[in-house]
N, C-alpha and C positions, 0 to 999 in steps of 0.2 A: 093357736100359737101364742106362747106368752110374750111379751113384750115391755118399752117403757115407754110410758106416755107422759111426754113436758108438764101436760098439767096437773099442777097438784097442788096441796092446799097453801102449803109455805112457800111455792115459787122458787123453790133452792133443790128441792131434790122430786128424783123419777122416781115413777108408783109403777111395778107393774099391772098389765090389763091385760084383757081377753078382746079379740077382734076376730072377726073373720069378715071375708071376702072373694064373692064368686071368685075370681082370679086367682084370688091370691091360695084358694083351696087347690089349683088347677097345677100341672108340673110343669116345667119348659122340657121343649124335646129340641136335642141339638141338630142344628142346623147344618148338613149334609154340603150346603154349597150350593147352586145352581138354580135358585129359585130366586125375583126378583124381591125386592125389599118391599113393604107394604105403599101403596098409594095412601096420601093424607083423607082419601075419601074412607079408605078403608080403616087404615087407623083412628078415623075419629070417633066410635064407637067403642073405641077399645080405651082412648085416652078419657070418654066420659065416665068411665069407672074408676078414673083415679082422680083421687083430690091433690091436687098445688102442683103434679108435673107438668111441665110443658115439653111439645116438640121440636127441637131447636134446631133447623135449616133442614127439616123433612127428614135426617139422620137420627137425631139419637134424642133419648127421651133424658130430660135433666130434673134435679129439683135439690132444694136446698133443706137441711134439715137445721132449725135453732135449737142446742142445748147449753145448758145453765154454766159451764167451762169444759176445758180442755179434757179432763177423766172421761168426760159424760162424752166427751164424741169421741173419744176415743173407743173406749167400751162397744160406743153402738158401732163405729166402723169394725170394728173384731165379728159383732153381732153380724152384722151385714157379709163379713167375709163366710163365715161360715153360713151363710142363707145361698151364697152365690156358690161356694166349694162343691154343698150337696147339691145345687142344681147344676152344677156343669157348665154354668153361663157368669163371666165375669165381666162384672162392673169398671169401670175408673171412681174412685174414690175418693175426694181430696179434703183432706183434713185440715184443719187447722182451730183455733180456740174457741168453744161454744159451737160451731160448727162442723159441717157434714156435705157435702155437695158428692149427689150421683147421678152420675152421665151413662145411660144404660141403652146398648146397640149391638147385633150382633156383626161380630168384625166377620166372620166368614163371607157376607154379602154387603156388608159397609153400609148398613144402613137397619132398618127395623121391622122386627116380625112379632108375631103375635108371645114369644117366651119373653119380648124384653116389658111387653106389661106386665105379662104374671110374674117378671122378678118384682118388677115395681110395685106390685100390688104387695108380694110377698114383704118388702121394706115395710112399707106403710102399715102392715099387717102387726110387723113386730113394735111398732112406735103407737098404734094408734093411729084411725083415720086422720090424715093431715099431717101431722108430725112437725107442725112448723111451732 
């Protein structure tokens, strides 16, 4: 997946890059309803695949993305929107200048299953590992 990666040589603009990642190769499959949300025993093998999210009151997975101004997060939230469109799994998003913040849980069970890593991975995939 191509992507943009914060760093670069001049500190002012994105380079794209090439990443991959177990997960983030993998799809999300939607979530039917009636199954419980992941145990934190369970999700902690899934969260060590990802760099700088965390899980924020056992529901939803967060993390924050720094870019160089307002264009550059904007761009990547559009990026981001269409990563979430074609998987059928949507994020909350919140914008604002130089940054990015994504809060990823799947609302059918109010909580998290194994597609909300692989979007996160998918994110991190298109930014480069980390993305901060």
């Amino acid at each position: 997946m191509i992507g943009y990666n914060a760093h670069t040589n001049d500190q002012e603009s994105l380079q794209e890059t090439r990443f991959v990642n177990d997960l983030a190769s993998r799809e999300c499959v939607p979530c039917r309803g009636g199954v419980p949300p992941l145990s934190e025993e369970a999700a902690r093998p899934l969260l060590a695949q990802l760099d700088g999210w965390q899980v924020e009151a056992g529901h939803h997975l967060l993390k924050t993305y720094s870019l160089p101004d307002f264009a550059a997060a904007l761009n990547l939230v559009n990026r981001f929107g269409a990563i979430a469109e074609k998987a059928g799994h949507h994020p909350d998003l919140l914008l604002s200048w130089g940054r990015v913040e994504a809060r990823i849980w799947t609302h059918k069970i109010d909580g998290l299953t194994e597609s909300d890593f692989i979007l996160a991975a998918k994110f991190d995939d298109l930014v480069g590992h980390g993305g901060r």
